[in-house]
PDB file of N, CA, C, O and CB in Angstrom:
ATOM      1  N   UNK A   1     -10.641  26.769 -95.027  1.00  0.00           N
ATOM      2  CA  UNK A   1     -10.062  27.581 -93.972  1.00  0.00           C
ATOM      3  C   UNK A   1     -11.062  28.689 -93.626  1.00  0.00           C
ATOM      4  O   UNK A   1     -11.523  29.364 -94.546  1.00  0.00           O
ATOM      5  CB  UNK A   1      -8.674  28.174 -94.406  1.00  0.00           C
ATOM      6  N   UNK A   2     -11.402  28.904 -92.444  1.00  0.00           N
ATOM      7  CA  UNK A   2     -11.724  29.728 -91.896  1.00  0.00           C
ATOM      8  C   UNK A   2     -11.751  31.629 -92.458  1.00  0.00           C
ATOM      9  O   UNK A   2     -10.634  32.136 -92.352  1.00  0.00           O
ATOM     10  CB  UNK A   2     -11.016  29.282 -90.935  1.00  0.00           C
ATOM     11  N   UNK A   3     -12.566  32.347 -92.854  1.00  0.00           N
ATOM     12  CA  UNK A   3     -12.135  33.020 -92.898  1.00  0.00           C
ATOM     13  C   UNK A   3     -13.050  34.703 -92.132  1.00  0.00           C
ATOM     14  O   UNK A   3     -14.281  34.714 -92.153  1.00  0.00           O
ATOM     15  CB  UNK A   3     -11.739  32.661 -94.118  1.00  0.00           C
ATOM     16  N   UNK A   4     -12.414  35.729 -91.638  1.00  0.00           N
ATOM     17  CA  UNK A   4     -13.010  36.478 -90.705  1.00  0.00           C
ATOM     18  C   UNK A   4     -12.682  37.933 -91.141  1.00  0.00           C
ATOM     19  O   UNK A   4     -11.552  38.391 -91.308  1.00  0.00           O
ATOM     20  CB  UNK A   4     -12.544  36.090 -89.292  1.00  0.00           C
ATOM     21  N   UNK A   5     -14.198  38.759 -91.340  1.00  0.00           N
ATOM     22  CA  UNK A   5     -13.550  39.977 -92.027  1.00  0.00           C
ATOM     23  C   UNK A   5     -13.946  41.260 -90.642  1.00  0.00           C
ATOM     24  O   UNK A   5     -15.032  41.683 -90.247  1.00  0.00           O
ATOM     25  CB  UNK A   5     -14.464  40.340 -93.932  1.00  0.00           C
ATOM     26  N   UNK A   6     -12.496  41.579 -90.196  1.00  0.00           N
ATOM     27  CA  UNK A   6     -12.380  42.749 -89.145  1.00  0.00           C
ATOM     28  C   UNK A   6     -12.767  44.054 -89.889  1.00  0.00           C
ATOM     29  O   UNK A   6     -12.903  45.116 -89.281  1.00  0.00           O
ATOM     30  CB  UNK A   6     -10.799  42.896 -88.499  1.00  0.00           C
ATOM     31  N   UNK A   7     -12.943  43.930 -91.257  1.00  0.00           N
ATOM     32  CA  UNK A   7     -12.481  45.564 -91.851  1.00  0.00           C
ATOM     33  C   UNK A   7     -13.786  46.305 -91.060  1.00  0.00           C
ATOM     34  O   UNK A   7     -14.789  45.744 -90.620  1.00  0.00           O
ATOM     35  CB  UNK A   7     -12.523  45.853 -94.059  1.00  0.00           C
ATOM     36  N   UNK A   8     -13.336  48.213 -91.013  1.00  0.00           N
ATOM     37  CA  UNK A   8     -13.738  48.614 -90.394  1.00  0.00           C
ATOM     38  C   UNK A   8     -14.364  48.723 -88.732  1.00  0.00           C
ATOM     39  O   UNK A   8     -15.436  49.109 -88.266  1.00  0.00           O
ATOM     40  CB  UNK A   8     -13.977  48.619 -91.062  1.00  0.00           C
ATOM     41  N   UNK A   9     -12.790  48.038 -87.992  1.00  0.00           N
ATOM     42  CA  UNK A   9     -13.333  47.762 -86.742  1.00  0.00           C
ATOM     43  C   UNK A   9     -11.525  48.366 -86.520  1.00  0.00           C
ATOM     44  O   UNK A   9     -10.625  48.385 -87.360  1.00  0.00           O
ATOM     45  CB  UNK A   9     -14.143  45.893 -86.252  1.00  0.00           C
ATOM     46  N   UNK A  10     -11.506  48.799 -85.082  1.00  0.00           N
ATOM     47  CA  UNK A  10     -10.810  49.242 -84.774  1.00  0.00           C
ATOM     48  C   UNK A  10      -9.922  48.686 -83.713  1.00  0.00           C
ATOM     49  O   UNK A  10     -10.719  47.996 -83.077  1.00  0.00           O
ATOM     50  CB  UNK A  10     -11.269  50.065 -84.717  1.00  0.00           C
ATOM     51  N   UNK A  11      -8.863  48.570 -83.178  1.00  0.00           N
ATOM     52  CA  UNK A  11      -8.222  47.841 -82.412  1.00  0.00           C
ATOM     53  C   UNK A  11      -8.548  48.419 -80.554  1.00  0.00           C
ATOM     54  O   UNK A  11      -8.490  49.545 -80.060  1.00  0.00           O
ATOM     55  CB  UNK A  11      -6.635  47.954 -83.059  1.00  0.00           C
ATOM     56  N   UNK A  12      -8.941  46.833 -79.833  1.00  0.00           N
ATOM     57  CA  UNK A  12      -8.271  45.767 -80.363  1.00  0.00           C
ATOM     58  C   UNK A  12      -9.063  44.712 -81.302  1.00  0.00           C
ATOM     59  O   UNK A  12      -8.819  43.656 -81.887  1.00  0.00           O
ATOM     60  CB  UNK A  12      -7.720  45.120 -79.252  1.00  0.00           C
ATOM     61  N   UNK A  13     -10.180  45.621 -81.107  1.00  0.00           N
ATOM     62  CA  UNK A  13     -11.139  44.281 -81.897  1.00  0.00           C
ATOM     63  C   UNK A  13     -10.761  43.595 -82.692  1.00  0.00           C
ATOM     64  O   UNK A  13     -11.353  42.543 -82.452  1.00  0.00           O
ATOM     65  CB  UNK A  13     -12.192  44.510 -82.594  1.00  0.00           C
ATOM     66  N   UNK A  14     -10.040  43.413 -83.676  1.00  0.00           N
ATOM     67  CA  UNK A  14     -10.020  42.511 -85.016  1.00  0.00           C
ATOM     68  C   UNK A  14      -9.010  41.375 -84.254  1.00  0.00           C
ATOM     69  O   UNK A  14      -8.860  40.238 -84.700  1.00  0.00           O
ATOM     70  CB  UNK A  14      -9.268  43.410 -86.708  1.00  0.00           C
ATOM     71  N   UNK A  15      -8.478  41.782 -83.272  1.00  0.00           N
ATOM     72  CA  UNK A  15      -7.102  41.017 -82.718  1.00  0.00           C
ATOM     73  C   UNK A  15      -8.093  39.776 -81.572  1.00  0.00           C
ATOM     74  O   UNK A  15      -7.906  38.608 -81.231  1.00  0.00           O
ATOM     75  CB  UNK A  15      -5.674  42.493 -81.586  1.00  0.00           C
ATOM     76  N   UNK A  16      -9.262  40.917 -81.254  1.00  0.00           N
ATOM     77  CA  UNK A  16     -10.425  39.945 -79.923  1.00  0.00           C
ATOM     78  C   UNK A  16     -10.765  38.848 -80.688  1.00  0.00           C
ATOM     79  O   UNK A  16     -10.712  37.672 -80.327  1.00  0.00           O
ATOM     80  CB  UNK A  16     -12.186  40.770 -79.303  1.00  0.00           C
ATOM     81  N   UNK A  17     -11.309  39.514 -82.350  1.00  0.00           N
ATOM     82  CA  UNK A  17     -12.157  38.856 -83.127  1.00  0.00           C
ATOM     83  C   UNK A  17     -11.442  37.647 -83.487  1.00  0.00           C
ATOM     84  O   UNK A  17     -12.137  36.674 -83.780  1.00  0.00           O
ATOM     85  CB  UNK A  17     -12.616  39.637 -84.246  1.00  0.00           C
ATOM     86  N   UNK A  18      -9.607  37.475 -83.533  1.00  0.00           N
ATOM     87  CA  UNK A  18      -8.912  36.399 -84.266  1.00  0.00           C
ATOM     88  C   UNK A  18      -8.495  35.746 -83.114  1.00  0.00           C
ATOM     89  O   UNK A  18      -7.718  34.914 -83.582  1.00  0.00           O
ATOM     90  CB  UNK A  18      -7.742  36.785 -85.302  1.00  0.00           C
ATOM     91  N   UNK A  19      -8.505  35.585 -81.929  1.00  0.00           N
ATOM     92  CA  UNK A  19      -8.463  34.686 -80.997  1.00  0.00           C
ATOM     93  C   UNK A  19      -9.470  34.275 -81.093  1.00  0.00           C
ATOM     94  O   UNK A  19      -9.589  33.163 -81.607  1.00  0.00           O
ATOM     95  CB  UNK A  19      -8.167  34.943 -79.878  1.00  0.00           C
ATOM     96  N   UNK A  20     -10.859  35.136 -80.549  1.00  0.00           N
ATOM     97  CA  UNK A  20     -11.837  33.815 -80.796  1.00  0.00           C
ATOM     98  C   UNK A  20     -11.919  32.757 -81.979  1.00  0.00           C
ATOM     99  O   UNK A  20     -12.387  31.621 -81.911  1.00  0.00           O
ATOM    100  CB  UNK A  20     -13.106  34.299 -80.835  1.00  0.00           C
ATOM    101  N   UNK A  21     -11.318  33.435 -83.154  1.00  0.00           N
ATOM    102  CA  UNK A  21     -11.783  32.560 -84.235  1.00  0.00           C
ATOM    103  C   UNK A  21     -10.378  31.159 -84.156  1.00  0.00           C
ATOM    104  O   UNK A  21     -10.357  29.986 -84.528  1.00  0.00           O
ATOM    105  CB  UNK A  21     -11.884  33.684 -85.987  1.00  0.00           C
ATOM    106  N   UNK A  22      -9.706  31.760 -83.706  1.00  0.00           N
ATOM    107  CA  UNK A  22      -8.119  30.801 -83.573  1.00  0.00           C
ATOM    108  C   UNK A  22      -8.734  29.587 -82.443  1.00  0.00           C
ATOM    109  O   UNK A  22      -8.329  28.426 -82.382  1.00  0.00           O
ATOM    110  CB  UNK A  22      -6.347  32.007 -82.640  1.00  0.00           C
ATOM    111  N   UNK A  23      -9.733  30.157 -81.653  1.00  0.00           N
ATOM    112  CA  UNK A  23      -9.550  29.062 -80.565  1.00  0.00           C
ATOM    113  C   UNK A  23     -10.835  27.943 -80.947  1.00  0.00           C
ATOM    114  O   UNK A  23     -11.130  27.060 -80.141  1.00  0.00           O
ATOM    115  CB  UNK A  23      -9.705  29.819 -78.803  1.00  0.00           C
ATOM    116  N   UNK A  24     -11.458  28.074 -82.092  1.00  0.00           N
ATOM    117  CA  UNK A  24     -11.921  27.216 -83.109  1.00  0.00           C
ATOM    118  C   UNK A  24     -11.410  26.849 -83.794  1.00  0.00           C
ATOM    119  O   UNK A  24     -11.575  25.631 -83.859  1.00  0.00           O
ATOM    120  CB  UNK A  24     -12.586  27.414 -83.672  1.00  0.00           C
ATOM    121  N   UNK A  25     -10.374  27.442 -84.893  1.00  0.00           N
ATOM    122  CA  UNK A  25      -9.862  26.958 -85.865  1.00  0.00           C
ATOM    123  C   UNK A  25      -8.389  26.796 -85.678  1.00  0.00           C
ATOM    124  O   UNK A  25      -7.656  27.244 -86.560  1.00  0.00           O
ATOM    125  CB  UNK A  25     -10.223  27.661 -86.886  1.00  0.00           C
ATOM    126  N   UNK A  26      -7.798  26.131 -84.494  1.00  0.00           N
ATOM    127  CA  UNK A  26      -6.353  25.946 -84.574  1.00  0.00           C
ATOM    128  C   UNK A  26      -5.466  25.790 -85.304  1.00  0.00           C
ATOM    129  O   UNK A  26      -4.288  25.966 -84.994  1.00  0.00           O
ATOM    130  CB  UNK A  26      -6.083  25.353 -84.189  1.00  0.00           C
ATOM    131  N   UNK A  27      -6.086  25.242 -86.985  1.00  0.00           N
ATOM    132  CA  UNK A  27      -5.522  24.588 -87.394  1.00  0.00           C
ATOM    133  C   UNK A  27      -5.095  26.297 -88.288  1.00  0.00           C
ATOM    134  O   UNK A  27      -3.899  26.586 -88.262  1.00  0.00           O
ATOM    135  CB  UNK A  27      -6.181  23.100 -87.867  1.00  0.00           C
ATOM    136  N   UNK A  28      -5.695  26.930 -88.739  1.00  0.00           N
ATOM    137  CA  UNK A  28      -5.472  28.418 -89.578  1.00  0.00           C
ATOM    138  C   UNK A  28      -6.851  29.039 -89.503  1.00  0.00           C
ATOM    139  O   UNK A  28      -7.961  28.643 -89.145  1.00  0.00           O
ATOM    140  CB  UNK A  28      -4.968  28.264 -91.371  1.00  0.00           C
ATOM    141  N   UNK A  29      -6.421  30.003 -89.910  1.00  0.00           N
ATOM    142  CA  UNK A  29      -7.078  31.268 -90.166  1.00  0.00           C
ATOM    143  C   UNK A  29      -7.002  32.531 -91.302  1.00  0.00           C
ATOM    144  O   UNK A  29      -5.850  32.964 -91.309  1.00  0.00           O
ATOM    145  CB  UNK A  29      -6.843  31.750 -89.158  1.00  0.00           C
ATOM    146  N   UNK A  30      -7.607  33.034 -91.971  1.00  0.00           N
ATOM    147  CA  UNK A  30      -8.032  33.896 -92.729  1.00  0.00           C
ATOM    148  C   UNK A  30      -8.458  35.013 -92.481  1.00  0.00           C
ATOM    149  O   UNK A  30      -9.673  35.203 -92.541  1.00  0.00           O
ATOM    150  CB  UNK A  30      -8.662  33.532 -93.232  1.00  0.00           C
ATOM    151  N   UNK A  31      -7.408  36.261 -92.067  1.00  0.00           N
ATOM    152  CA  UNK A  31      -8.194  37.308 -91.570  1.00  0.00           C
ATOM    153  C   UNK A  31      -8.294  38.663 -93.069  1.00  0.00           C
ATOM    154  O   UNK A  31      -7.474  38.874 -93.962  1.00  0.00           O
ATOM    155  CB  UNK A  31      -7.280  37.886 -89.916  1.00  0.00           C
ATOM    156  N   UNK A  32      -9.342  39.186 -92.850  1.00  0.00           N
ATOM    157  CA  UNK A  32      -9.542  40.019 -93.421  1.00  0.00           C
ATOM    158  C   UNK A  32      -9.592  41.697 -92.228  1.00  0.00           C
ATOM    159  O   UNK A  32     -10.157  41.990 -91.174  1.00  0.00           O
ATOM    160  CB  UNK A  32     -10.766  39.429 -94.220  1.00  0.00           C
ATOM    161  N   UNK A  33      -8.337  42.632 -93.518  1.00  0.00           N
ATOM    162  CA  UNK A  33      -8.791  43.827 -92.402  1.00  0.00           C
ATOM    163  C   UNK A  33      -8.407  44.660 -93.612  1.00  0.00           C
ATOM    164  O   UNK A  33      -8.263  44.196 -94.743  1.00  0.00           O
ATOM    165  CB  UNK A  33      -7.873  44.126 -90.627  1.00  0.00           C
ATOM    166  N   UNK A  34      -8.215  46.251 -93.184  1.00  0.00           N
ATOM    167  CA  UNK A  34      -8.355  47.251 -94.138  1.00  0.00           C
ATOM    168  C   UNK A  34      -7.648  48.642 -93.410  1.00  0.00           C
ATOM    169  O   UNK A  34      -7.842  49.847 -93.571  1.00  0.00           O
ATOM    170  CB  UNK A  34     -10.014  47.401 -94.550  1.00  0.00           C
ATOM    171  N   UNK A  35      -6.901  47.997 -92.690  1.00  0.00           N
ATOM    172  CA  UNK A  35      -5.626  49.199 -91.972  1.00  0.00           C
ATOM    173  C   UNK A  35      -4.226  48.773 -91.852  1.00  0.00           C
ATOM    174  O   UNK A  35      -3.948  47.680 -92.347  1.00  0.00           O
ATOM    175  CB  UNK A  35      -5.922  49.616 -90.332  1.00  0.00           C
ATOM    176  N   UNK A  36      -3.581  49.242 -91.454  1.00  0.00           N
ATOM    177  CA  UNK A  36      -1.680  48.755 -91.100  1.00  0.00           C
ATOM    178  C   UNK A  36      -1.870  48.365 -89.761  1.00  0.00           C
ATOM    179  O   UNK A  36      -1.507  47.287 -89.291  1.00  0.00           O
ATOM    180  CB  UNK A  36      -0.197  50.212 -91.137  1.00  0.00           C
ATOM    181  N   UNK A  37      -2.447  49.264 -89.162  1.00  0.00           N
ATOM    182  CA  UNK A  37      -2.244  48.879 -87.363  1.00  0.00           C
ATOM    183  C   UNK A  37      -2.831  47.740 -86.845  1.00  0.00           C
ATOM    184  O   UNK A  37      -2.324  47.089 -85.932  1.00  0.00           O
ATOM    185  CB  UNK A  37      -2.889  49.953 -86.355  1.00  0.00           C
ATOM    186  N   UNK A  38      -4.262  47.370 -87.587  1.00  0.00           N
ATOM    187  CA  UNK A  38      -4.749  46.366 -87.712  1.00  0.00           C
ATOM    188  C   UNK A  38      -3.698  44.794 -87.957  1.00  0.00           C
ATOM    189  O   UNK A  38      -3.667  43.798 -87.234  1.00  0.00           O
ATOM    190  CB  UNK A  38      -5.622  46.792 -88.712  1.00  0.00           C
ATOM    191  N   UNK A  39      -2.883  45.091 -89.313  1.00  0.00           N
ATOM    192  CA  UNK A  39      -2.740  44.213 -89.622  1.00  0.00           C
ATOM    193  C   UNK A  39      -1.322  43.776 -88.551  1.00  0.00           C
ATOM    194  O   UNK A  39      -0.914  42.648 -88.274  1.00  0.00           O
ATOM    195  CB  UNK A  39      -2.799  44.294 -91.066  1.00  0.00           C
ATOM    196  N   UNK A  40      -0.844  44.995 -88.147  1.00  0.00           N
ATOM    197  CA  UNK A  40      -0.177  44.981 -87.518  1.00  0.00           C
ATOM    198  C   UNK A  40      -0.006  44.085 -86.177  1.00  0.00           C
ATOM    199  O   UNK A  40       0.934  43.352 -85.869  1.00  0.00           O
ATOM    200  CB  UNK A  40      -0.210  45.916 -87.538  1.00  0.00           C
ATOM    201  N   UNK A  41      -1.426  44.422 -85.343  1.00  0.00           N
ATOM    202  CA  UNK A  41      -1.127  43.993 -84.256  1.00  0.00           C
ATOM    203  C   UNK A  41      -1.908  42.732 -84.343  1.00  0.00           C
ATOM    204  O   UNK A  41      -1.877  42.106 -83.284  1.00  0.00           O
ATOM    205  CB  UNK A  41      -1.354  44.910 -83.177  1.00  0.00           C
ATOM    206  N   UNK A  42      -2.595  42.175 -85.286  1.00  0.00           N
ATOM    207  CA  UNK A  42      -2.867  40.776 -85.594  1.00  0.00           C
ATOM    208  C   UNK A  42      -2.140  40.201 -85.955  1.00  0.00           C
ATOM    209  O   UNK A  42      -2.248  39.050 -85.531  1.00  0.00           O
ATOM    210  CB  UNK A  42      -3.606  40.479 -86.256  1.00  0.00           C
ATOM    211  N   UNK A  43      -1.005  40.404 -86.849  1.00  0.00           N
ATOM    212  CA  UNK A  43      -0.036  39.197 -86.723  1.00  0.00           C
ATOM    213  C   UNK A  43       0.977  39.490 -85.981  1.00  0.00           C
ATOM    214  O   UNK A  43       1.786  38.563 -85.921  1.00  0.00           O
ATOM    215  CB  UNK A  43       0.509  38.698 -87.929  1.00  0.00           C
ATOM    216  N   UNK A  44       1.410  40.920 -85.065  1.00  0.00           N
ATOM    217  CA  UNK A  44       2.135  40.122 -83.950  1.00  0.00           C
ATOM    218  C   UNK A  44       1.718  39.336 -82.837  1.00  0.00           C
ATOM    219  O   UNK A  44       2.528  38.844 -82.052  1.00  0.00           O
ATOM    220  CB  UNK A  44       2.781  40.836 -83.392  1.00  0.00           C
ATOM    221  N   UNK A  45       0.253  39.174 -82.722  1.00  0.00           N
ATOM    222  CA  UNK A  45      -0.632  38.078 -82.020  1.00  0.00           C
ATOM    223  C   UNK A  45      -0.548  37.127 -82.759  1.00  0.00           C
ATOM    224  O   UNK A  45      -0.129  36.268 -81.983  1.00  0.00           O
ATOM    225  CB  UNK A  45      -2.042  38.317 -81.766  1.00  0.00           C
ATOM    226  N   UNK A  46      -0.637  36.703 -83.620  1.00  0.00           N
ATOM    227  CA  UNK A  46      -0.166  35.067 -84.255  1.00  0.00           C
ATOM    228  C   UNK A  46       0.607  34.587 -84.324  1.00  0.00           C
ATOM    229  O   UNK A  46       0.488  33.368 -84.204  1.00  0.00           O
ATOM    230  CB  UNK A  46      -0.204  34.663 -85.182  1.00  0.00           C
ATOM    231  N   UNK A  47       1.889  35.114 -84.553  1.00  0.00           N
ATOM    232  CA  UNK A  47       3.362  35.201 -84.531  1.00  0.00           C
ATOM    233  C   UNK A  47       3.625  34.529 -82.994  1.00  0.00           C
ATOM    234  O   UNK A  47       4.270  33.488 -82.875  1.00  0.00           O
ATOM    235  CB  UNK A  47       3.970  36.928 -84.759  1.00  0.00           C
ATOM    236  N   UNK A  48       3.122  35.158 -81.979  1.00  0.00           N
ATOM    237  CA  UNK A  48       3.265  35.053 -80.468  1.00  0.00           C
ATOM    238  C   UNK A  48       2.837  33.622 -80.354  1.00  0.00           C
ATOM    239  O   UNK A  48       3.667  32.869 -79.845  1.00  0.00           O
ATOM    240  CB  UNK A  48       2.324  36.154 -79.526  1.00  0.00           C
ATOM    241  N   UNK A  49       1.572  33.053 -80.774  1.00  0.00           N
ATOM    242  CA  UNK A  49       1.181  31.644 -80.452  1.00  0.00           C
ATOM    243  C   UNK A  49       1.699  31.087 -81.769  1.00  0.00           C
ATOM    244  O   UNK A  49       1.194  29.979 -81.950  1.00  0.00           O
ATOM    245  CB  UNK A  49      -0.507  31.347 -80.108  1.00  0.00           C
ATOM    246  N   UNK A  50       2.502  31.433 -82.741  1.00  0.00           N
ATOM    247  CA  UNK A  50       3.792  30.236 -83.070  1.00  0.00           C
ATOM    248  C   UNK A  50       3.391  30.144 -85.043  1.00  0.00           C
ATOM    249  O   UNK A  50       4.045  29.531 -85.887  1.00  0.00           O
ATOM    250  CB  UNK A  50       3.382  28.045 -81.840  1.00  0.00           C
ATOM    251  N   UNK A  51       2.146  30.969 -85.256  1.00  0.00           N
ATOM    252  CA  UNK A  51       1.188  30.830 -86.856  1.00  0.00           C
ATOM    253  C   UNK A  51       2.603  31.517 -87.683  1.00  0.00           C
ATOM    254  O   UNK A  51       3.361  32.457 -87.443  1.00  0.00           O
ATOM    255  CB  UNK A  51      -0.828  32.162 -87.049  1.00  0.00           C
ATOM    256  N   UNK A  52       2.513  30.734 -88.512  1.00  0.00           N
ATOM    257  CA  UNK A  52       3.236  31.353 -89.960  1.00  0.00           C
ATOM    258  C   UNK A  52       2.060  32.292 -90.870  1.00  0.00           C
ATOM    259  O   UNK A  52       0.961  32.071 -91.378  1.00  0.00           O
ATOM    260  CB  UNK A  52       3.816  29.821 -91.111  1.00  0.00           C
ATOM    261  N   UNK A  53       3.079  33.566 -90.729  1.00  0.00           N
ATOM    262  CA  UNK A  53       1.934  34.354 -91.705  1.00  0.00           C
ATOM    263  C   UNK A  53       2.434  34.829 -93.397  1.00  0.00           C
ATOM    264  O   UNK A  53       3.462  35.143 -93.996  1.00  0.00           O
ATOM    265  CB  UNK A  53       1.520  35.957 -90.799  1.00  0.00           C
ATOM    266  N   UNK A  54       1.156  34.663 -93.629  1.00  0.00           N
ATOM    267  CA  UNK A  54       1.245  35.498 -95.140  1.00  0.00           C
ATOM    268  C   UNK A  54       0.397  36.353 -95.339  1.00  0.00           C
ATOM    269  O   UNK A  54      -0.622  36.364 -94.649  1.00  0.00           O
ATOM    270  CB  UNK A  54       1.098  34.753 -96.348  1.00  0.00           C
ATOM    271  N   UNK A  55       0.635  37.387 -96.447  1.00  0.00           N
ATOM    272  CA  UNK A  55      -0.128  38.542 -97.103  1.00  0.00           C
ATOM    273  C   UNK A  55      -0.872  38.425 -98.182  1.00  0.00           C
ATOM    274  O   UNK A  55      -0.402  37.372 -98.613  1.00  0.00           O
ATOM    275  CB  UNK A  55       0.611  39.457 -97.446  1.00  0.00           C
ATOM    276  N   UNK A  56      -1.653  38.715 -98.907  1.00  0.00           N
ATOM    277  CA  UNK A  56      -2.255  38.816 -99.971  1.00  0.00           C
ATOM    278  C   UNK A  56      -3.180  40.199 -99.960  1.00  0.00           C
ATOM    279  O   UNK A  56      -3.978  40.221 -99.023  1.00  0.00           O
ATOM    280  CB  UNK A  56      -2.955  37.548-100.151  1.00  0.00           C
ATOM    281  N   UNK A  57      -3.202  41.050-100.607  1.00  0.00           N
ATOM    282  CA  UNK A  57      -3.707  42.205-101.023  1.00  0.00           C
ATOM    283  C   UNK A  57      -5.440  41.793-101.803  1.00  0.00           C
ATOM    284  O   UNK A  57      -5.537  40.850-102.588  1.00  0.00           O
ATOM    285  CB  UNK A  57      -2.432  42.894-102.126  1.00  0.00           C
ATOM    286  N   UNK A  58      -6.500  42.546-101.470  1.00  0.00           N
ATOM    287  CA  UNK A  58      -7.332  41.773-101.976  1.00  0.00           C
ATOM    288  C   UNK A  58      -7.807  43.803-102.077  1.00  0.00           C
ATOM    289  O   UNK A  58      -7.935  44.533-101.094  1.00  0.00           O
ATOM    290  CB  UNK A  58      -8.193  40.145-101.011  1.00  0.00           C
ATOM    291  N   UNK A  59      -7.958  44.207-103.482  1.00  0.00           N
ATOM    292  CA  UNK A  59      -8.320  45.295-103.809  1.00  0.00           C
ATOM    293  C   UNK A  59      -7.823  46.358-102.508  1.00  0.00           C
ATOM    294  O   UNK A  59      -6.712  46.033-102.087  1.00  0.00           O
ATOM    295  CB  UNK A  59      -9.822  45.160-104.160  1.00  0.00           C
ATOM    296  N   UNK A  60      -8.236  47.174-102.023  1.00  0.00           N
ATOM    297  CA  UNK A  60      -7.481  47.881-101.331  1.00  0.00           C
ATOM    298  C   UNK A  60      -7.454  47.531 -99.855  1.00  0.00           C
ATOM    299  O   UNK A  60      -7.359  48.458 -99.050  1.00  0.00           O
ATOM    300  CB  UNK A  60      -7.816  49.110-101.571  1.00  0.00           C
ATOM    301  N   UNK A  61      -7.542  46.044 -99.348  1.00  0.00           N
ATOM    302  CA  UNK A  61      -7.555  45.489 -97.995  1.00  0.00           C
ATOM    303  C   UNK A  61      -6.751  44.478 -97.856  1.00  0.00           C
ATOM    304  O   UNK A  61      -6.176  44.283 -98.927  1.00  0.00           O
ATOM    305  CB  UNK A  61      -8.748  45.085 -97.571  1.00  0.00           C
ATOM    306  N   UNK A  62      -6.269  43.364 -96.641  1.00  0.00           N
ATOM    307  CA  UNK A  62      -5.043  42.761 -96.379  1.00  0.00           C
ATOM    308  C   UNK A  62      -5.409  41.502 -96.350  1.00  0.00           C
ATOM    309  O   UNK A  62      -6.394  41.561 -95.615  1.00  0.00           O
ATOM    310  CB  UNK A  62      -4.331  43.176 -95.219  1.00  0.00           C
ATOM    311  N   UNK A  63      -5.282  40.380 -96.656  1.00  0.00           N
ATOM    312  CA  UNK A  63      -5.954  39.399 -96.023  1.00  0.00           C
ATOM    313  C   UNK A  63      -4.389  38.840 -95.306  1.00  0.00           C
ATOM    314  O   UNK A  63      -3.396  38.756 -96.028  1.00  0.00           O
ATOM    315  CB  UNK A  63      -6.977  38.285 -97.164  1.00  0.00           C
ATOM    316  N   UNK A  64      -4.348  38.585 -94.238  1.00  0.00           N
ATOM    317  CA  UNK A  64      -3.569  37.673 -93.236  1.00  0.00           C
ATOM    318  C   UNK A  64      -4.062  36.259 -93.219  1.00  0.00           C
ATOM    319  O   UNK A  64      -5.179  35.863 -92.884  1.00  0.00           O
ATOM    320  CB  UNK A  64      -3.677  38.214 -91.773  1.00  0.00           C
ATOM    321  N   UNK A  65      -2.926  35.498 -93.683  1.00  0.00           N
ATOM    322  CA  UNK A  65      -3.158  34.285 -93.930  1.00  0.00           C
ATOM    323  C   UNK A  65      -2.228  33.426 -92.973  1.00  0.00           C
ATOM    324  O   UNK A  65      -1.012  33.257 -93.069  1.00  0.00           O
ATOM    325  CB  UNK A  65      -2.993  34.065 -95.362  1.00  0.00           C
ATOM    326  N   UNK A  66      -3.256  32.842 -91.865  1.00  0.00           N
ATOM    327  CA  UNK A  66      -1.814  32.262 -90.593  1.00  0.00           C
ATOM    328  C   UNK A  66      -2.676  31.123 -90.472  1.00  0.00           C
ATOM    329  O   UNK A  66      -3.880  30.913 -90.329  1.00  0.00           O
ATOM    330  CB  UNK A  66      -1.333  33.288 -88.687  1.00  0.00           C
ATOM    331  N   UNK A  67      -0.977  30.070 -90.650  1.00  0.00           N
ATOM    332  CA  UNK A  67      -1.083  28.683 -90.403  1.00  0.00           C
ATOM    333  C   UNK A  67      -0.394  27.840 -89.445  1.00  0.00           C
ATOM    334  O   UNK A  67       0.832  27.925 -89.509  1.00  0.00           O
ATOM    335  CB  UNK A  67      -0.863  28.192 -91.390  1.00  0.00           C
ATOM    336  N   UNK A  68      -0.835  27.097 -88.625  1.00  0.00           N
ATOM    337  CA  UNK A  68       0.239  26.582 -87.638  1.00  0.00           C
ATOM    338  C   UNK A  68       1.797  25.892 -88.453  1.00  0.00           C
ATOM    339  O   UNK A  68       2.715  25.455 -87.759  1.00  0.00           O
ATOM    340  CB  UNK A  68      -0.635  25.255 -86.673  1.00  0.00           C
TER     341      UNK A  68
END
């Protein structure tokens, strides 16, 4: 799986950064970020085109884990 690290980028970028990577990897995605708002408004963008998401904590950052 794909995976894409936004940390230290600010919105909307990490959200620009996971469409482009979505419209390669339809099948999932692996995002890496290191804020709330971030994680925030990336998975209500995945959520919207239909991805099941999950969380995992990876030392003090988020990884978003969305699968069709």
């Amino acid at each position: 799986m794909e995976r894409i690290d936004t940390r230290g980028m600010s919105c909307p970028q990490p959200v620009l950064m996971t469409k482009n990577a979505i419209e390669k990897h339809p099948e999932g995605l692996e995002i890496l970020v290191d804020n709330n708002t971030a994680k925030n408004n990336v998975t209500r963008f995945l959520k919207n085109l239909g991805y099941n998401i999950n969380y995992k904590e990876e030392d003090e950052d988020i990884l978003i884990i969305a699968r069709k």
